[in-house]
C-alpha positions in Angstrom: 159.8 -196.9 95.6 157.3 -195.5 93.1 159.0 -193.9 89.6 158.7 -189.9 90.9 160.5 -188.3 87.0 161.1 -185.1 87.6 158.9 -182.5 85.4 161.4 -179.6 85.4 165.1 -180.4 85.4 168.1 -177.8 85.5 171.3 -178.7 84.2 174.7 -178.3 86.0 177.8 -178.0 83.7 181.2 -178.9 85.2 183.6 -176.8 83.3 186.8 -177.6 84.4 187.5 -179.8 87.6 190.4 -180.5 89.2 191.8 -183.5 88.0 194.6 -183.8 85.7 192.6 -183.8 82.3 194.8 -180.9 80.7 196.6 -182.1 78.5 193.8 -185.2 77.0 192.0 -183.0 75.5 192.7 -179.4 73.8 188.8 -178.7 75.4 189.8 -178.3 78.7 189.8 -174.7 79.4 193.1 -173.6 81.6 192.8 -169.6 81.3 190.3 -167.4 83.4 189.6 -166.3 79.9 189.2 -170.2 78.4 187.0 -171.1 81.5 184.9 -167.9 81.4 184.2 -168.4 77.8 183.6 -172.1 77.8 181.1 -171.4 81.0 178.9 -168.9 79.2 178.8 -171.0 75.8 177.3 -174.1 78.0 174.9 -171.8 79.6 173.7 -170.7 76.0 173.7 -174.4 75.2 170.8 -174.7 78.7 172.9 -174.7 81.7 171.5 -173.0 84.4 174.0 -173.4 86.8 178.1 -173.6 86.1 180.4 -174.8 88.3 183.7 -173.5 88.1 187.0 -174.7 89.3 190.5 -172.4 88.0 193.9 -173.8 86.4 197.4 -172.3 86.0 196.7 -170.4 83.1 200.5 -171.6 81.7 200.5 -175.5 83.1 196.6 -175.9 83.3 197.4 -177.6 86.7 194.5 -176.9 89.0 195.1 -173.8 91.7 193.1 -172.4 94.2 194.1 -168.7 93.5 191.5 -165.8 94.4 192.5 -164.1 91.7 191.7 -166.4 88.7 188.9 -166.8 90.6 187.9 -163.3 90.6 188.7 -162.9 86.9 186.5 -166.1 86.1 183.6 -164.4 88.2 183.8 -161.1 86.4 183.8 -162.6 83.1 180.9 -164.5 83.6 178.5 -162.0 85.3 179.6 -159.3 82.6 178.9 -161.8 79.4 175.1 -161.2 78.0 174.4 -164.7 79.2 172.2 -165.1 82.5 173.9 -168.5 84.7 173.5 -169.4 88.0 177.2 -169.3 89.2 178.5 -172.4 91.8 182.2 -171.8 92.5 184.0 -174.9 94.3 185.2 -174.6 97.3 186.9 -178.2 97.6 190.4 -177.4 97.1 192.9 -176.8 100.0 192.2 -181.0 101.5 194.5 -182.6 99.5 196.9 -184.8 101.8 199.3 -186.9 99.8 201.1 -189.1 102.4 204.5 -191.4 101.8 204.7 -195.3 100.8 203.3 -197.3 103.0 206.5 -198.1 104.5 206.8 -194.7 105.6 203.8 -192.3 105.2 205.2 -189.7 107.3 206.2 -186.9 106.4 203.4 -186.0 104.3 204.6 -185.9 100.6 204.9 -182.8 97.8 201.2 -182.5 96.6 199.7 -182.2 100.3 197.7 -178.6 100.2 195.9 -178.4 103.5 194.6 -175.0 104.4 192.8 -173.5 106.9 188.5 -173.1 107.0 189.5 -169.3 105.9 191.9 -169.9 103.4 189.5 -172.8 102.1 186.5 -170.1 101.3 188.8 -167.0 100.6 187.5 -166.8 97.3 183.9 -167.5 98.2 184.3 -164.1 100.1 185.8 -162.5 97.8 183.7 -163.6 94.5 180.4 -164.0 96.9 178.6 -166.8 94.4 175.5 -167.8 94.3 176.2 -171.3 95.2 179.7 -173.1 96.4 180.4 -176.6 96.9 181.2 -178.5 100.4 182.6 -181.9 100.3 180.5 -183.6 102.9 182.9 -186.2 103.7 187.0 -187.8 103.7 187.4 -190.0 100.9 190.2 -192.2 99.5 190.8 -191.2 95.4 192.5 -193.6 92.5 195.7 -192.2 93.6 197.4 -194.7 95.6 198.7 -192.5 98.5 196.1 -189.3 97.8 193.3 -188.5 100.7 190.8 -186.0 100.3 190.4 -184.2 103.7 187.2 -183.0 105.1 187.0 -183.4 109.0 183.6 -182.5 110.4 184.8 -179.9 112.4 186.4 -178.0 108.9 183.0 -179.2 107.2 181.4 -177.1 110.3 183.6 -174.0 110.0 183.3 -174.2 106.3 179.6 -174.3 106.1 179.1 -171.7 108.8 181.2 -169.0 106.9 178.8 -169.9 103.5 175.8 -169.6 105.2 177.0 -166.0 106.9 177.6 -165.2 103.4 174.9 -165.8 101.8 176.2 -168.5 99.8 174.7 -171.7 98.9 176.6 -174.6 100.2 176.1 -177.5 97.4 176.4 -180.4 99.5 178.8 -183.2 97.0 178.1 -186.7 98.1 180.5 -189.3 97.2 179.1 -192.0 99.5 176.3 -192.5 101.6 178.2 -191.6 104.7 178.5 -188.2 103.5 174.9 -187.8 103.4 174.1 -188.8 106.6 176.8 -186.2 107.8 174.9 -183.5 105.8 171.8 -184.4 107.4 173.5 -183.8 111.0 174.9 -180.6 110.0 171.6 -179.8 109.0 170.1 -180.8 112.3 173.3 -179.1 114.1 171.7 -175.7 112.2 175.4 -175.2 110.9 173.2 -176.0 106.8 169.9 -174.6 106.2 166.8 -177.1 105.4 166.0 -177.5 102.1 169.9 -178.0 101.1 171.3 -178.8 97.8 173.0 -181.8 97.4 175.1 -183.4 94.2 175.3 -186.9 94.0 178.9 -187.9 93.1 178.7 -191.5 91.3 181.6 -193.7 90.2 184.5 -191.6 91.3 187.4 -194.3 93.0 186.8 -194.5 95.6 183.4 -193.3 96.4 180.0 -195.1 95.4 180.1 -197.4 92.1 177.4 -195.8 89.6 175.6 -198.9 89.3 172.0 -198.1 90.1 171.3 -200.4 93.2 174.2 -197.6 95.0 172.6 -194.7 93.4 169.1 -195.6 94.3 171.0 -196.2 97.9 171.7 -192.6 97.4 168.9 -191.2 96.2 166.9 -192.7 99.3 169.2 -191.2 101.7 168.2 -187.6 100.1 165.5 -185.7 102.8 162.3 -185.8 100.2 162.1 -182.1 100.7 165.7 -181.5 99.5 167.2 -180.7 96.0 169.6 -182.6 94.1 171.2 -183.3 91.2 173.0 -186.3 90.2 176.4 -187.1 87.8 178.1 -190.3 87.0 182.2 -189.9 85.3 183.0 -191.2 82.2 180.9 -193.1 79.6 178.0 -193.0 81.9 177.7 -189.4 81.9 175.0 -189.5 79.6 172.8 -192.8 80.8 173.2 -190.5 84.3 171.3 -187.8 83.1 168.3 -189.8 82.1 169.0 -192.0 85.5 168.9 -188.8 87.4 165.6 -187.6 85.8 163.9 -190.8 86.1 164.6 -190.9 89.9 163.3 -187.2 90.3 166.8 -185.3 90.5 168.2 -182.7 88.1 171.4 -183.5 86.2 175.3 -182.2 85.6 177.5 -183.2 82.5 180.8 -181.0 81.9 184.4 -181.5 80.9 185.4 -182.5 84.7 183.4 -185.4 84.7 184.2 -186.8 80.7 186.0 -185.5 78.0 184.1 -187.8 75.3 181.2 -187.3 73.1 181.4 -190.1 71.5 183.8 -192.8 70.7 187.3 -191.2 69.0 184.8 -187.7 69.8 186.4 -185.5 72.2 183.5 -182.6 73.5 183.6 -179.2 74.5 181.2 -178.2 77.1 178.1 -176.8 75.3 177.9 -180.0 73.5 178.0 -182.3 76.2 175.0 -179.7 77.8 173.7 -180.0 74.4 173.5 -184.1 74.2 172.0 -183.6 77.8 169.0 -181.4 77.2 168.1 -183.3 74.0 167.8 -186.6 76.8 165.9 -184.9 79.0 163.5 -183.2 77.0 162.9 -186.5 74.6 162.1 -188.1 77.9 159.0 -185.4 77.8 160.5 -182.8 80.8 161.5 -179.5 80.5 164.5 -177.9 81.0 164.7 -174.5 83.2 166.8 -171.3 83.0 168.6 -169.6 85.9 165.7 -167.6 86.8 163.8 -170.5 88.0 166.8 -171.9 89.7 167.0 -169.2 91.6 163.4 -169.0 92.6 163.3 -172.8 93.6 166.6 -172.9 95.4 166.3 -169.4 97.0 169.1 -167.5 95.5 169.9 -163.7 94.6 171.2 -162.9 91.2 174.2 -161.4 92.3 175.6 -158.0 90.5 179.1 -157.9 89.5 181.7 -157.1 92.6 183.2 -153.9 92.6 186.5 -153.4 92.8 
């Protein structure tokens, strides 16, 4: 395929996740407060777009709580900082089942909630943008299964678009993009959508570039995306991204490392990011234009 580099890239900032990165680094926010704070300084830094998960303030293990979520929301659209605001919505699939020797029943871990319970907060915190797993998937765990049934993907995305949220499609394989496409031509996702391309998480699609121009391919041409790879990649992703005409995402739930013995925060991982994409002669876009090319509505803060 001929080299399309995008001109104008925006840059996605992972804050927090939901893996089990608390205690590595002292970086990781936990608090509504930590996560709120650390959201804004990356947008400072030239994100456009935060993506927010919430932890047990106390343990920093990742919850699904509509509160937290509501507090991380208001901080955010009360700072003096302008940021496209992407909430997940992937929690509430997590089945963890036995040994093998006996996998039923389903062990302490499994969280598996209803296609309500699964957006609560989306309803409640309206975002701009929220994420929607497009697909099951093994993880490193050994027992772990992240759930996503097309008939919860269906319900899921239905309520999002009736709210007037975003669904950011996350692609872990190429599987799960040819299941966004349906639901796209089932008219439960509007055309354009948004996809993130998930690279190198176990056990989804290896980041080497042979799968991710597998995945890039699969993208509609009239569709957005963004691309991340975990780890030590993080970084030669963001210039592979813009090279193959996506826009980019670096944050704390994808690598906690600047640099060897380095641990980051946030704004300096959105920081490295920038000064790669802009040394590669493209520009780097605010929310505002975000918005305008993905067809969003600033949203006000939500009254009590």
């Amino acid at each position: 395929m001929p080299l399309e580099m995008t001109q104008e890239v925006f840059i996605t900032c992972a804050v927090t996740g939901s893996g089990g990165s608390q205690d590595r680094s002292p970086h990781v926010p936990r608090s509504p407060k930590q996560i709120a704070d650390s959201a804004i300084a990356a947008a400072r830094a030239g994100a456009a777009v935060v993506h927010c998960h919430v932890r047990d303030p106390d343990t920093g293990v990742p919850s699904r709580s509509t509160k937290l979520f509501r507090e991380v929301t208001d901080r955010i659209r009360e700072a003096d900082v302008d940021v496209v605001l992407n909430l997940t919505a992937g929690t509430g699939g997590d089945v963890m089942f036995g040994a093998p020797s006996s996998p039923l029943p389903l062990a302490k871990g499994t969280d598996m909630a209803s296609a309500e319970e699964r957006v609560a907060h989306i309803a409640e915190c309206l975002p701009e943008i929220c994420t929607l797993d497009c697909g099951t998937m093994n993880f490193a765990e050994a027992d772990y299964v992240m759930t996503n049934t097309p008939g919860m993907l269906k319900a899921m995305g239905s309520m999002m678009n009736e709210l007037g949220v975003k669904p950011e499609i996350e692609a872990f394989d190429t599987g799960h993009l040819w299941l966004a496409k349906q639901l796209v031509a089932d008219g439960v996702l509007d055309s354009p959508a948004l996809v993130q391309l998930c690279m190198g998480v176990p056990w989804g699609a290896p980041d080497d570039l042979n799968t991710f121009m597998a995945m890039v391919n699969n993208v509609p041409k009239d569709w957005h995306w963004s691309a991340f790879s975990i780890g030590r990649n993080e970084m030669p992703y963001v210039a592979a991204a813009v090279l193959a005409g996506g826009n980019v995402r670096v944050g704390l739930e994808d690598n906690l490392w600047l640099a060897k013995g380095q641990l980051a925060t946030n704004e300096a991982l959105v920081e490295r990011a920038r000064g790669i994409i802009e040394a590669m002669g493209a520009k780097v876009i605010g929310p505002a234009e975000v918005r305008q090319k993905l067809g969003l509505t600033k949203r006000a803060p939500v009254a009590a």
